[in-house]
C-alpha positions, 0 to 999 in steps of 0.5 A, a space after each residue: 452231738 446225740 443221735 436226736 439232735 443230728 435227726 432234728 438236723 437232718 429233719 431241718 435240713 429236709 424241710 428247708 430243701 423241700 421249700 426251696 423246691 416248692 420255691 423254685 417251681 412257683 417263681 421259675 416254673 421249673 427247679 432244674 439247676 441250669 436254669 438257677 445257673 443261668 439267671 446267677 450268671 446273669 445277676 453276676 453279669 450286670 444282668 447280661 451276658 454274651 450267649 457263647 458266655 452262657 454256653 461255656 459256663 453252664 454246666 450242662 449241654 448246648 442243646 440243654 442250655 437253649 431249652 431252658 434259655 426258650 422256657 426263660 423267654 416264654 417266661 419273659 425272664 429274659 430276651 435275646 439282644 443282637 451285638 451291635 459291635 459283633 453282628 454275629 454275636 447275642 447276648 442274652 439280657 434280663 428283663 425287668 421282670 426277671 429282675 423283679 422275680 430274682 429279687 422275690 426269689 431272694 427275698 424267699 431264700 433269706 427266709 429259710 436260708 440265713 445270709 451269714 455276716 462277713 
């Protein structure tokens, strides 16, 4: 490959980024990874997950991951629901709003990221 090809690459590659930001900022009000982390785990989890499932998997502090667990509240991304069975325990469960704004989320990502065939 010629050095112009690798720069409209490059070009490319930066202009997809920054949409994915502006992305991200628009829908979760925020771009941070952990947040992305979260609602993946969720979406991975049929929409639920226990909150010591949560802190074990996020890549980041406890003290992080209830920050942006309180932002996903305000946001009504998310509630936090008792274990019926395990009365200590909570899970943290998506709305049906979160669901809906994950999905437009993925609706914009398709646009600037190709889902490869498998």
């Amino acid at each position: 490959m010629n050095d112009k090809m690798d720069n409209l690459q490059i070009s490319e590659l930066a202009k997809r980024r920054r949409k994915l930001i502006e992305i991200e900022q628009s829908v979760f009000k925020s771009r941070t990874h952990t947040t992305i982390q979260i609602l993946i785990l969720l979406a991975e989890n049929d929409f639920k997950a226990k909150l010591s499932t949560i802190y074990e998997h996020a890549q980041a502090t406890d003290a992080s991951v209830r920050q942006h667990l309180r932002a996903l509240e305000k946001l009504k991304f998310v509630i936090q629901v008792q274990d019926n069975a395990d009365g200590r325990a909570k899970f943290i469960q998506m709305t049906e709003y979160g669901k809906k704004q994950l999905a437009s989320y993925a609706a914009s990502l398709s646009d600037i990221i190709p889902i490869a065939s498998r």
